[in-house]
Steps between C-alpha positions, in 0.01 A plus 500: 500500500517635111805553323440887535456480864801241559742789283331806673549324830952413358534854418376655791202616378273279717189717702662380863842674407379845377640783685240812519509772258625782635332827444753776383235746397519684842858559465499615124217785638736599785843533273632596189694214461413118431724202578396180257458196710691245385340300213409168594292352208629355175331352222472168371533432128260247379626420152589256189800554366518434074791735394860536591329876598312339727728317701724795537206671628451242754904545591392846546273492785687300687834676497384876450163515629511243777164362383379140523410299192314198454560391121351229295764385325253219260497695196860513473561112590231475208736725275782258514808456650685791420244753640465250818854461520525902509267553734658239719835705484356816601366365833834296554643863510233651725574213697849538506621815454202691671389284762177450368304207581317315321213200593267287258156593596315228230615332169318337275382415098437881435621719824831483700448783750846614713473753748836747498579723791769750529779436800285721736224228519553203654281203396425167699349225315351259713333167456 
């Protein structure tokens, strides 16, 4: 199983899970009126932070938009300490203050990936 399939398959996106799309279309011919369904997609953010900017963009979709975010966090540890050391602060208050949660996906000489979700999403790590 790929890393795409193993995360599609944590956040519920997996083929065997899908519910069937239901067709509103009929009822939008038959009334004036339209009731949203609620939303049940959200993006995930795929980025790597370098600014301050950045990581308060990252804060962002977490606490306002609700979104994922998978951030590479090597280019700052490259930086030096002080824009690791940043970084590292804003996740301790996702973590703390907003629930967020935060897992390691890989680290090594150039890449130290961390997945982010809001406190809507739970994540299991296993193995």
């Amino acid at each position: 199983m790929s890393f795409m399939d193993t995360l599609k398959k944590n956040l519920g996106f997996d083929e065997e899970t899908r519910e069937p799309v239901t067709n509103y279309s009929d009822d939008l011919l038959e009334n004036d009126y339209y009731i949203e369904p609620e939303q049940a997609f959200y993006e995930i953010i795929l980025i790597r932070p370098r600014t301050d900017d950045d990581m308060d963009y990252v804060f962002d979709q977490i606490v306002e938009e609700n979104n994922p975010v998978i951030i590479d966090l090597g280019f700052l540890e490259n930086e030096g300490p002080d824009a690791f050391q940043m970084a590292g602060e804003k996740i301790k208050i996702l973590r703390k203050k907003h629930n967020a949660e935060a897992i390691s996906i890989c680290k090594g000489a150039e890449k130290n990936m961390v997945i982010l979700t809001p406190s809507r999403i739970k994540m299991i790590k296993k193995g």
